[in-house]
FILUM-726146 format. One record per residue: residue number from 1; residue in one letter; x, y, z of N, C-alpha, C in turn. Coordinates in nm, 3 decimals, m for minus. Atoms other than C-alpha are relative to their C-alpha. Layout:
N
<r num="NUM" residu="a" n_xx="X" n_yy="Y" n_zz="Z" ca_xx="X" ca_yy="Y" ca_zz="Z" c_xx="X" c_yy="Y" c_zz="Z"/>
...
***
This chain:
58
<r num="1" residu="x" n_xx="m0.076" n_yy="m0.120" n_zz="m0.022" ca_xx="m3.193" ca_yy="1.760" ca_zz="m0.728" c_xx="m0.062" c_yy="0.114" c_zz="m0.079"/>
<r num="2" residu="x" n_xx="0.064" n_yy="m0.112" n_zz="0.049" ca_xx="m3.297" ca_yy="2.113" ca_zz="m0.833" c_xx="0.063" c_yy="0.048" c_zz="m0.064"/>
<r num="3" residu="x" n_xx="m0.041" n_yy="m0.091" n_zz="0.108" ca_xx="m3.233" ca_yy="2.305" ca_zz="m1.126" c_xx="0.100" c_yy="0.114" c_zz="0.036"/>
<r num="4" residu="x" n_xx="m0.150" n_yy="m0.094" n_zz="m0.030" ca_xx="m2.921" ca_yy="2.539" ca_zz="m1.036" c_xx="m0.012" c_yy="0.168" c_zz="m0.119"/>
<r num="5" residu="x" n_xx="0.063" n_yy="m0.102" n_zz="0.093" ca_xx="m3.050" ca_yy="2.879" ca_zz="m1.237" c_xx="0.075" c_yy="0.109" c_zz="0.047"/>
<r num="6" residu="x" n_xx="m0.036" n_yy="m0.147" n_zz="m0.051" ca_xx="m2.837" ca_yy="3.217" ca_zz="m1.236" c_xx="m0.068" c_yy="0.080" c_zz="m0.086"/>
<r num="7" residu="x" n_xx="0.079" n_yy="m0.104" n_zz="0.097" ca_xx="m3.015" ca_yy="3.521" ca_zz="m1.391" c_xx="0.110" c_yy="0.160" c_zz="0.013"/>
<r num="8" residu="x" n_xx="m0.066" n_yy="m0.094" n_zz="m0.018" ca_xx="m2.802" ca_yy="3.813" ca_zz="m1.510" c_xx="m0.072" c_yy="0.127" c_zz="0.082"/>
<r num="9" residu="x" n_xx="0.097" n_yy="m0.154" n_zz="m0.012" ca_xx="m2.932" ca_yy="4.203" ca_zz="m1.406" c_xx="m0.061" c_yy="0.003" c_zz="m0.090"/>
<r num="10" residu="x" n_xx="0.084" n_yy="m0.063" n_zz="0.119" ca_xx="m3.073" ca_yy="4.260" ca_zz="m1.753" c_xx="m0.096" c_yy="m0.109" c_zz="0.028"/>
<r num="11" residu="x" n_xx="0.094" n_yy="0.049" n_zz="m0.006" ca_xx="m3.288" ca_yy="3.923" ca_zz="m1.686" c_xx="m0.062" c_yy="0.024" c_zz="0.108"/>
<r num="12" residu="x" n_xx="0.116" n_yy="m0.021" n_zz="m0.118" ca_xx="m3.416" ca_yy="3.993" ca_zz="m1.334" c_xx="m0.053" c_yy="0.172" c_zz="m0.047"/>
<r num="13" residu="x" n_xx="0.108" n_yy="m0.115" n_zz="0.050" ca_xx="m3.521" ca_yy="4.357" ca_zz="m1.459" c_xx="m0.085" c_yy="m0.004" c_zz="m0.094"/>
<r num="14" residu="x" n_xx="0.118" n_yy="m0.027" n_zz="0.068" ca_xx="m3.688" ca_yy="4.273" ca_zz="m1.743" c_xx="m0.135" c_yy="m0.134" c_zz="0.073"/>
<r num="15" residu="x" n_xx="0.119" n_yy="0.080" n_zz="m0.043" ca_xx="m3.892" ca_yy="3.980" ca_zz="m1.535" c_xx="m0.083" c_yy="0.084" c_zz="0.095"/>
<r num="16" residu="x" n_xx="0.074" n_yy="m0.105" n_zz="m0.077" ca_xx="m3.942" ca_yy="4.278" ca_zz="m1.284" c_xx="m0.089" c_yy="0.086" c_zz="m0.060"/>
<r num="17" residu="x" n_xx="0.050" n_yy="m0.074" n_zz="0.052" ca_xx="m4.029" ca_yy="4.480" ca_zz="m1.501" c_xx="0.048" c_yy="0.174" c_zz="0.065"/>
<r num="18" residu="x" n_xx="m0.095" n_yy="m0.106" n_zz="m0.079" ca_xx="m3.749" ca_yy="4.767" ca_zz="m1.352" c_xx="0.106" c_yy="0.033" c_zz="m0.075"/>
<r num="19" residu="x" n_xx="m0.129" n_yy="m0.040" n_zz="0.061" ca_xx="m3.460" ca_yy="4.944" ca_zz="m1.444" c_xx="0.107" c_yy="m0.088" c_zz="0.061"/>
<r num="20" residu="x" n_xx="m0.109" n_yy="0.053" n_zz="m0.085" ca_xx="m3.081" ca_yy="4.756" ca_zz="m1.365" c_xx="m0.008" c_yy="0.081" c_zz="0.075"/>
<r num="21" residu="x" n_xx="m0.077" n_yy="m0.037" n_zz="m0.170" ca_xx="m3.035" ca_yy="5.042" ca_zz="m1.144" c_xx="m0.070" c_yy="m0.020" c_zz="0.076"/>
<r num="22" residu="x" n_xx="0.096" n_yy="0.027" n_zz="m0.158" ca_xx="m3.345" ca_yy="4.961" ca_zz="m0.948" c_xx="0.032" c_yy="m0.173" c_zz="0.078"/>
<r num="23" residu="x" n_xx="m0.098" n_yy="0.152" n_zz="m0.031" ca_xx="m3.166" ca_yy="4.572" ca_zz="m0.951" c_xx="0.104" c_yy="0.021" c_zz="0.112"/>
<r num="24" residu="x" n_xx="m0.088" n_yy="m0.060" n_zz="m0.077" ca_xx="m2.889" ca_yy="4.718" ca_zz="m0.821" c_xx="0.027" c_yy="0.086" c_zz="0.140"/>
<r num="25" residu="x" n_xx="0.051" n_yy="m0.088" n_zz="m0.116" ca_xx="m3.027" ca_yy="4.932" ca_zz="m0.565" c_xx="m0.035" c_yy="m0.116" c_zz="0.102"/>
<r num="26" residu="x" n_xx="0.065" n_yy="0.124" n_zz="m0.119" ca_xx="m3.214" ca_yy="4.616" ca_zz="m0.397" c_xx="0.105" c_yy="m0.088" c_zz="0.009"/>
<r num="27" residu="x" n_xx="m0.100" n_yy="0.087" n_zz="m0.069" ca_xx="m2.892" ca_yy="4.437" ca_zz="m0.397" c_xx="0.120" c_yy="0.091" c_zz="0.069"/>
<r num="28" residu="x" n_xx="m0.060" n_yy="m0.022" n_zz="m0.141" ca_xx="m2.706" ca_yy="4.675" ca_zz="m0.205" c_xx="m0.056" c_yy="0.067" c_zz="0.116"/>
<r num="29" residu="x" n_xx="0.037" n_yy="m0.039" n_zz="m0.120" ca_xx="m2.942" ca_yy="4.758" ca_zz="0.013" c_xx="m0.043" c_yy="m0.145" c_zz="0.090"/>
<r num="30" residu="x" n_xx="0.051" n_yy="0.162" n_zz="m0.081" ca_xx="m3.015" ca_yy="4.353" ca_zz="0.111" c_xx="m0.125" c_yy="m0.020" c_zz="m0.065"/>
<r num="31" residu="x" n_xx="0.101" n_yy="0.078" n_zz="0.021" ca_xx="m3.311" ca_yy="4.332" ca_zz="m0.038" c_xx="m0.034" c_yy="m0.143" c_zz="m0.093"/>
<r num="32" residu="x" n_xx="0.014" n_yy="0.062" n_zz="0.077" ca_xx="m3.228" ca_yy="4.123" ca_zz="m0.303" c_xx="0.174" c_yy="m0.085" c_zz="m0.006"/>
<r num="33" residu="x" n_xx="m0.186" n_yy="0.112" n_zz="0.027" ca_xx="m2.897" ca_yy="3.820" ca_zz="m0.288" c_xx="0.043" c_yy="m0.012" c_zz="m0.090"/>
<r num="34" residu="x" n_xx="m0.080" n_yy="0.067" n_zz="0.116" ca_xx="m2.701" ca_yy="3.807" ca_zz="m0.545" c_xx="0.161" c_yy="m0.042" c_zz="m0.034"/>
<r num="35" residu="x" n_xx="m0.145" n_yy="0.009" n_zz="m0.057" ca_xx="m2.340" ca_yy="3.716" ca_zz="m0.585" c_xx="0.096" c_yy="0.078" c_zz="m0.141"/>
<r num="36" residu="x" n_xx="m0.016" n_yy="m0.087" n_zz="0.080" ca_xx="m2.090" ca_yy="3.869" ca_zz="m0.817" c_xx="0.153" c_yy="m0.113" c_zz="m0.042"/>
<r num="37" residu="x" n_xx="m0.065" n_yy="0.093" n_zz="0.048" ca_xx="m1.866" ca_yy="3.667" ca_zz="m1.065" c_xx="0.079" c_yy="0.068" c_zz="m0.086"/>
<r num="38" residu="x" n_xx="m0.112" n_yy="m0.089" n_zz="0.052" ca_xx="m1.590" ca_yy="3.815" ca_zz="m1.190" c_xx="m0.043" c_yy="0.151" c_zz="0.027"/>
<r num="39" residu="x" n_xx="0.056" n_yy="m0.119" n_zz="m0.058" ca_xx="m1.688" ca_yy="4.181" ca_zz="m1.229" c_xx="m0.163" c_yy="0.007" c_zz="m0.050"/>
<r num="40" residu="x" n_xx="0.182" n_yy="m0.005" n_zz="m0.025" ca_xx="m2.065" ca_yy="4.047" ca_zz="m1.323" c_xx="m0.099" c_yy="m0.047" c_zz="0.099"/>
<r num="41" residu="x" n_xx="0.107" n_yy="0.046" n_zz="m0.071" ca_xx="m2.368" ca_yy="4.038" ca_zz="m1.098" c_xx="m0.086" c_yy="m0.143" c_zz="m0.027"/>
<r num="42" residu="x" n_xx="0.106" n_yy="0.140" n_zz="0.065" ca_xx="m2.586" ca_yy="3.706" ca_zz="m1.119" c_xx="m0.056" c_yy="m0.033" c_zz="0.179"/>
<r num="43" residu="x" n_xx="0.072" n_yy="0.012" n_zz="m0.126" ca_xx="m2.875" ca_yy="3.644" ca_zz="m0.894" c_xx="m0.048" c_yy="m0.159" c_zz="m0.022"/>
<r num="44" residu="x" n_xx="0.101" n_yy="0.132" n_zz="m0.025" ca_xx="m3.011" ca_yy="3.283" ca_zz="m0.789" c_xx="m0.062" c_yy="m0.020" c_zz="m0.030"/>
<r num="45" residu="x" n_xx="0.101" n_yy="0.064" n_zz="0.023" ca_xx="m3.298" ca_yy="3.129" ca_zz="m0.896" c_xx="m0.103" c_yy="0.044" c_zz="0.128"/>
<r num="46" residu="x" n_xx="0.087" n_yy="0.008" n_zz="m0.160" ca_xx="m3.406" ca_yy="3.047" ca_zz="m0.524" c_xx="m0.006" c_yy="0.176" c_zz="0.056"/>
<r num="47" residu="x" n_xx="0.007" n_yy="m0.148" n_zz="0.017" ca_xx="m3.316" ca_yy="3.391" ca_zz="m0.435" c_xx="m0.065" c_yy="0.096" c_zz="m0.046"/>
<r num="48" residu="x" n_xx="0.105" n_yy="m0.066" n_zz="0.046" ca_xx="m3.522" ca_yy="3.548" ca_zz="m0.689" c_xx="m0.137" c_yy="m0.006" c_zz="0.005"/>
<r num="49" residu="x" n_xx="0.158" n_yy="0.066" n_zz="m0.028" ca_xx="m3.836" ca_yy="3.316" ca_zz="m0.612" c_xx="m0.058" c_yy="0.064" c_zz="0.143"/>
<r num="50" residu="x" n_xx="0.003" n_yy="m0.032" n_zz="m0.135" ca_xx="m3.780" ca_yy="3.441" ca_zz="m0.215" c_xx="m0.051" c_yy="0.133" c_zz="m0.034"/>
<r num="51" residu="x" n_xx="0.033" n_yy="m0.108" n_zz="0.014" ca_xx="m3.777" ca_yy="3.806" ca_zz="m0.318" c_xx="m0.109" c_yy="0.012" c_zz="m0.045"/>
<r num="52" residu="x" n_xx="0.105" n_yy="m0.003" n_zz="0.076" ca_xx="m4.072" ca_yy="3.770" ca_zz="m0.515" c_xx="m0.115" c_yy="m0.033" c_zz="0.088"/>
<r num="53" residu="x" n_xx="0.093" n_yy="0.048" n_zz="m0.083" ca_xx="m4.246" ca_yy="3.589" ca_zz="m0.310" c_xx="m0.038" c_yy="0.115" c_zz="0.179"/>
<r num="54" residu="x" n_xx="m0.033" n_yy="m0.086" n_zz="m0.115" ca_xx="m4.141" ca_yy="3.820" ca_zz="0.039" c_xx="0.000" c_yy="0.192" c_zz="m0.032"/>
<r num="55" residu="x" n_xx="m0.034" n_yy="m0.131" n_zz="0.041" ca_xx="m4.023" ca_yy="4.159" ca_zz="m0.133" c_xx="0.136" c_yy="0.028" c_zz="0.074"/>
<r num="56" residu="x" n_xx="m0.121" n_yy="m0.031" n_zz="m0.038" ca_xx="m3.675" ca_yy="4.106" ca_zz="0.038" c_xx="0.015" c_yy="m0.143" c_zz="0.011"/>
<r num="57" residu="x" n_xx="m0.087" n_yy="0.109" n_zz="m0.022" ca_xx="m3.406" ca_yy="3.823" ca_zz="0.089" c_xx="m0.018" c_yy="m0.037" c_zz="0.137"/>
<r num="58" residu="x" n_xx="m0.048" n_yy="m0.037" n_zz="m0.179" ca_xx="m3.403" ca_yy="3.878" ca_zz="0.497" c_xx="m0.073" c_yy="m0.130" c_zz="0.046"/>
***
């Protein structure tokens, strides 16, 4: 089974190397999945490997 990994905003921007609001921007425009847990953001693992790999979720 696979490692189950959420990454807050502050960790996917600093692996981007981006501002949160540019985080934020690619998740409501689709480019980027993330889900939202209570009132915090947290992105996937797999999700973040896709974007990375593609430059969008789609």
């Amino acid at each position: 089974m696979s490692e189950f990994k959420l990454y807050t905003i502050d960790e996917v921007a600093g692996i981007l190397k981006v501002t949160q609001r540019t985080i934020y921007n690619y998740i409501k425009s689709g480019m980027l999945k993330a889900i939202k847990i209570g009132k915090y953001w947290r992105i996937n693992h797999v999700d973040l490997e896709r974007f990375l790999q593609t430059g969008t979720n789609l």
